[in-house]
C-alpha positions in Angstrom: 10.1 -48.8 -28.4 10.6 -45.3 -27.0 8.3 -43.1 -27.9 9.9 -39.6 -28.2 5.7 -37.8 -27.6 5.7 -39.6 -24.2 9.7 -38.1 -22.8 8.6 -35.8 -19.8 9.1 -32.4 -20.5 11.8 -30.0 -18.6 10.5 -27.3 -16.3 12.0 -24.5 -17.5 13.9 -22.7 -15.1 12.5 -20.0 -13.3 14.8 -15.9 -14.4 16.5 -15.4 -11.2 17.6 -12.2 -9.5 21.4 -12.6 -10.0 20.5 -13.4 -14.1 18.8 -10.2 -14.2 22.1 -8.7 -12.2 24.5 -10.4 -14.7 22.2 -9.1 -17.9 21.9 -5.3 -16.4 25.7 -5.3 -15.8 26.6 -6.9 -19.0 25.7 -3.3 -20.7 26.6 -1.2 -17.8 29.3 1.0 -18.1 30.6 1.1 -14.4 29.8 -0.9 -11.1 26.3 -0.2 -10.1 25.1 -0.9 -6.4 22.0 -3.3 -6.3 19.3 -1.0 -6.1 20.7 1.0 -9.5 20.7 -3.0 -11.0 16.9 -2.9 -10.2 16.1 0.5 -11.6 18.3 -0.1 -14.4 16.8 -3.6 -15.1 13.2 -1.9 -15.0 14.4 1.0 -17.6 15.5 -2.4 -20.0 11.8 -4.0 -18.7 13.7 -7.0 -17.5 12.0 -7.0 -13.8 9.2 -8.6 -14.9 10.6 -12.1 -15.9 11.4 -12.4 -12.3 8.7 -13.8 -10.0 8.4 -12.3 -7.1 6.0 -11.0 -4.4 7.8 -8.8 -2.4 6.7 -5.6 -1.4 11.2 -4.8 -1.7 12.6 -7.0 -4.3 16.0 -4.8 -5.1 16.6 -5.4 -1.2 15.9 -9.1 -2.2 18.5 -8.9 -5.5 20.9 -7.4 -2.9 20.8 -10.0 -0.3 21.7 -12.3 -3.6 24.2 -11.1 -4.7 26.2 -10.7 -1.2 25.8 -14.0 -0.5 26.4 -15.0 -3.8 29.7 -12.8 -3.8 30.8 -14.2 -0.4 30.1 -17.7 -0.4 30.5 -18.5 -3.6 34.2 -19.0 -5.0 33.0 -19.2 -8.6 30.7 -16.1 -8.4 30.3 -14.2 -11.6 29.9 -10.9 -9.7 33.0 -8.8 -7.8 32.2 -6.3 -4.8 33.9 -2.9 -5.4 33.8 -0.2 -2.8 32.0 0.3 0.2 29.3 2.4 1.6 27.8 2.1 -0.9 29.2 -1.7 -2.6 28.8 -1.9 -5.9 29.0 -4.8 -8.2 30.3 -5.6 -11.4 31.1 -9.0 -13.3 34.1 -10.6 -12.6 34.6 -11.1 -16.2 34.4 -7.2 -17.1 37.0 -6.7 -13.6 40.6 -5.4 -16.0 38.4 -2.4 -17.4 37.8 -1.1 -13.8 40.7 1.8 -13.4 41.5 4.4 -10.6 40.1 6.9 -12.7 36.6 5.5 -13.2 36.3 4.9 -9.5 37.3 8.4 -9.0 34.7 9.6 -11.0 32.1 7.8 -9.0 33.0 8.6 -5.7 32.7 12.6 -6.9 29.3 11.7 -8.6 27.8 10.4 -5.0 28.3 13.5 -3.7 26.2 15.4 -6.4 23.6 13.1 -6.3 20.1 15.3 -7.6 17.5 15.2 -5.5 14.7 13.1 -7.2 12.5 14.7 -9.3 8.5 15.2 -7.9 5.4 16.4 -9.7 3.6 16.8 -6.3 3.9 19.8 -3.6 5.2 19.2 -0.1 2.1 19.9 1.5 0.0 17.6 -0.5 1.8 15.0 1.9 0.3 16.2 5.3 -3.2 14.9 4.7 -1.2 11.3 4.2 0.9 12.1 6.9 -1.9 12.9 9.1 -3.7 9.5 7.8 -0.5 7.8 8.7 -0.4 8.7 12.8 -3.8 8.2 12.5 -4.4 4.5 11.3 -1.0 3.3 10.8 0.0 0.3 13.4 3.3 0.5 13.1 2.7 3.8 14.2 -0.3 4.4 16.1 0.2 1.1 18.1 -3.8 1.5 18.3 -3.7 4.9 19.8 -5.5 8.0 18.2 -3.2 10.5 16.9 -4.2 13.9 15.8 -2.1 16.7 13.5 -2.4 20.2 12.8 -1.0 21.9 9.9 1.4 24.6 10.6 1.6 27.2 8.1 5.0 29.2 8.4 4.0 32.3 6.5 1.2 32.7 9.1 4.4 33.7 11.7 5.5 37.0 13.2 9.2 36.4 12.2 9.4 35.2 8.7 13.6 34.9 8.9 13.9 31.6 11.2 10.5 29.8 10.3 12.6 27.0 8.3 14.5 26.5 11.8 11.5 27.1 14.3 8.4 25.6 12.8 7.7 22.1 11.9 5.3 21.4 9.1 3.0 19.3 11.5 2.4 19.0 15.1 0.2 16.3 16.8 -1.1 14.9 20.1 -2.4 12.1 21.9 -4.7 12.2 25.1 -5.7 8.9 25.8 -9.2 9.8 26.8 -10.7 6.3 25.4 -7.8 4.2 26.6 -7.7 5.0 30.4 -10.4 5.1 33.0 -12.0 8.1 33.9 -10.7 7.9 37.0 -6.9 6.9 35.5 -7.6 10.3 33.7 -8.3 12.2 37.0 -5.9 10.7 39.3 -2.9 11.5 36.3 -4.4 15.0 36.7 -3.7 15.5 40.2 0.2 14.3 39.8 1.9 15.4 36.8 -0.5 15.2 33.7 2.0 13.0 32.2 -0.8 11.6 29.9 -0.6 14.1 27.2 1.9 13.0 24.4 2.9 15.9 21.6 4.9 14.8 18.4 6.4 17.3 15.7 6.6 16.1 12.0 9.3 17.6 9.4 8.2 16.7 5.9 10.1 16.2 2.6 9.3 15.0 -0.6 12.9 13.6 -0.6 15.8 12.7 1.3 19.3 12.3 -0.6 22.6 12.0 0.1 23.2 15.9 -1.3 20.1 16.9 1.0 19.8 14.8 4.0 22.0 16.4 6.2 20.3 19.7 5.9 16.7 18.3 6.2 17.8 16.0 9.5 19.1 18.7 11.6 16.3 21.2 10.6 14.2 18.5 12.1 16.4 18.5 15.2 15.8 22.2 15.5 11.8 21.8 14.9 11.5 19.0 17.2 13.7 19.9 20.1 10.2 20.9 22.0 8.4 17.9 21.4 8.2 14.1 23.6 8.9 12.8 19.7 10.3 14.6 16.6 10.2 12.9 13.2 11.3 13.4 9.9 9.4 12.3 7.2 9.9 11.9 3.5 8.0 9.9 0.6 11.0 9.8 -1.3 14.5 8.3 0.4 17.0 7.1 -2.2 17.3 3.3 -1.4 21.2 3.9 -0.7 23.2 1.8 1.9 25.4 4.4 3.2 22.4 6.7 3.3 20.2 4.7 5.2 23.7 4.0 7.4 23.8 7.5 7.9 20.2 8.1 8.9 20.3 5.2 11.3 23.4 6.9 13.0 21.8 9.8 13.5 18.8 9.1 13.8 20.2 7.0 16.8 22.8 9.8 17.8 20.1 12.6 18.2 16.7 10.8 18.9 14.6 12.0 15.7 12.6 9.1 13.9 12.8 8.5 10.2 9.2 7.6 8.8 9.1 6.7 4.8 5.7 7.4 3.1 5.5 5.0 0.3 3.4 6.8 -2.6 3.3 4.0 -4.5 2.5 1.7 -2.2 0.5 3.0 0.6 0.2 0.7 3.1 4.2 -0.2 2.9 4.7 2.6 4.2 6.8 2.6 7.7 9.1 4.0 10.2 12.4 3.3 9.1 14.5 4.5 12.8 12.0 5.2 15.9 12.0 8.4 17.9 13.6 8.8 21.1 10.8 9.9 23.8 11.7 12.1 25.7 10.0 12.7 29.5 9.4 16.3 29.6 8.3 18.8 26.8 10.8 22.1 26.2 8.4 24.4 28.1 10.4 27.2 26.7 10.7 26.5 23.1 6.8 26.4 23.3 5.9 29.3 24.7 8.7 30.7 21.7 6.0 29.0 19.2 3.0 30.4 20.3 4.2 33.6 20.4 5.4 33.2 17.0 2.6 31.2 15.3 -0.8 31.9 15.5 -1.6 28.3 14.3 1.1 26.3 17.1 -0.9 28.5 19.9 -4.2 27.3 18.7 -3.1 23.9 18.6 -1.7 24.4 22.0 -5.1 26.0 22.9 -6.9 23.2 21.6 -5.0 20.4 23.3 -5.6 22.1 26.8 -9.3 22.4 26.2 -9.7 18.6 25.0 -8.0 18.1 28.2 -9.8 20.1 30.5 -13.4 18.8 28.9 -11.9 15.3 28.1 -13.4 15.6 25.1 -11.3 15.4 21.8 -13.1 18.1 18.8 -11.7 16.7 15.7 -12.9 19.3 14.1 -9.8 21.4 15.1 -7.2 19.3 13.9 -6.5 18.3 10.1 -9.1 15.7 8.1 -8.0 12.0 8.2 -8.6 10.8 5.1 -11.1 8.1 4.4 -9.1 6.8 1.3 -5.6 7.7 1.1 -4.7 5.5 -2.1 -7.5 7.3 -4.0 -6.1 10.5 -3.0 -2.7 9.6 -4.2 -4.6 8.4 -7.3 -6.2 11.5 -7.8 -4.5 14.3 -6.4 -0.8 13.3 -6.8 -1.3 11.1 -10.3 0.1 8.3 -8.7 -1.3 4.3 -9.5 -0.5 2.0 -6.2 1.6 -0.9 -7.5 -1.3 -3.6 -5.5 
């Protein structure tokens, strides 16, 4: 006789990523790209019924519902737009209208840049730990910064255009042989690598434009120019944008992720180039007091193949208790 105590019991089935698409867009009054479904599905706390690992799960909802939109003739989802694409349910499809979509497309491009309750320049000492200890980054090489402070220059007009917010160098004096080091000496000194470092708190598609090509214009000197921002809005057309020209002008795009440290990564390498821009240097040091002493610094290290760390900006010893403490931000791990 069957015994209805001993009938297996039915896994439950685990809340995917496209049910917590369908719930957010259920309520949602226009077509929402998949990173806005994620932030949206946080506000309503429904992120958490979905188990996942991933250091990027709104990148992992996306991939979904692409797919899912694509390949599936039965999908509940319908792509509208592009760069960015944004989804809505297919069963919601009669109340998009002209107008709506209009509206959207104006509201992109008056996007706010993301609110911060940190300064700009409480970033350089993570910046600075970043080059420092960072693989992706460092590739095992020791990278030093210096702060440049702008209001220290002789021409306050142009120091937005002129000045980056950090410089740094490598010599690799515990890499190569002494003789390597000598021998380099007597050709073309070729050894010494100096990077320049724009810093945001946030990139946007209102302000990206203007902070990329004041990087261009700070990092023109340098054998690598970067920008760098802890905030980028997780956009597809912006990060298409930033890849272009990042690509189209050679400066590297490196995210600084607050609330999760050691995620944090270079989004688009810099273009090396060979030879440094002997006359935008000299232009520096005559302007800045603090770019000259850097430059001074560098050549004595050089000459006495001896780096003094002293000279160049504190690398932290722990960067996620400094974001802690100093910026009031809790790492998500």
């Amino acid at each position: 006789m069957f015994d209805p105590e001993t009938k297996p019991k039915v896994k439950s089935m685990a809340y995917s990523f496209l049910e917590l698409a369908e719930e957010v867009l259920k309520s949602a009054t226009a077509p929402l790209t998949y990173q806005q479904c994620w932030e949206e599905g946080q506000t309503k706390g429904l992120t958490t019924k979905v188990k996942t690992k991933g250091k990027t799960p709104w990148h992992t909802m996306g991939a979904k519902l692409y797919v899912d939109v694509r390949d599936n003739a039965d999908s509940r989802f319908v792509k509208v737009g592009t760069r960015p694409t944004r989804f809505f349910l297919k069963s919601r499809q009669s109340e998009l209208s002209e107008a709506l979509l209009r509206k959207i497309e104006i509201a992109d491009t008056k996007q706010p840049e993301p609110k911060t309750s940190y300064h700009e320049r409480d970033l350089h000492p993570l910046l600075t730990y970043y080059v420092y200890a960072n693989p992706t980054f460092s590739r095992g090489r020791s990278i030093f910064t210096k702060t440049i402070f702008h209001e220290s220059s002789r021409r306050k007009g142009f120091n937005k255009w002129l000045h980056p917010d950090l410089v740094g160098m490598y010599l690799p004096l515990d890499d190569w042989k002494q003789d390597v080091i000598k021998f380099n000496q007597l050709l073309d000194n070729n050894s010494i690598r100096l990077f320049s470092f724009e810093l945001k708190r946030s990139l946007s598609k209102s302000t990206y434009r203007e902070s990329f090509f004041q990087a261009v214009s700070n990092s023109s000197w340098a054998h690598e120019g970067y920008l760098v921002a802890s905030e980028i809005t997780q956009d597809d057309d912006l990060l298409a944008e930033l890849e272009r020209l990042s690509s189209s002008f050679g400066i590297g795009i490196i995210h600084l992720q607050l609330s999760d440290f050691n995620a944090s990564t270079v989004l688009f390498p810099a273009r090396t180039r060979e030879m440094l821009d002997w006359e935008t240097v000299n232009k520096l040091c005559e302007q800045n007091k603090d770019f000259a002493k850097f430059i001074q610094d560098v050549k004595i290290d050089f000459e006495s193949e001896r780096i003094h760390r002293s000279e160049y900006d504190v690398v932290l010893k722990d960067p996620e208790r400094y974001i802690k403490d100093k910026m009031k931000i809790e790492q998500e791990n």
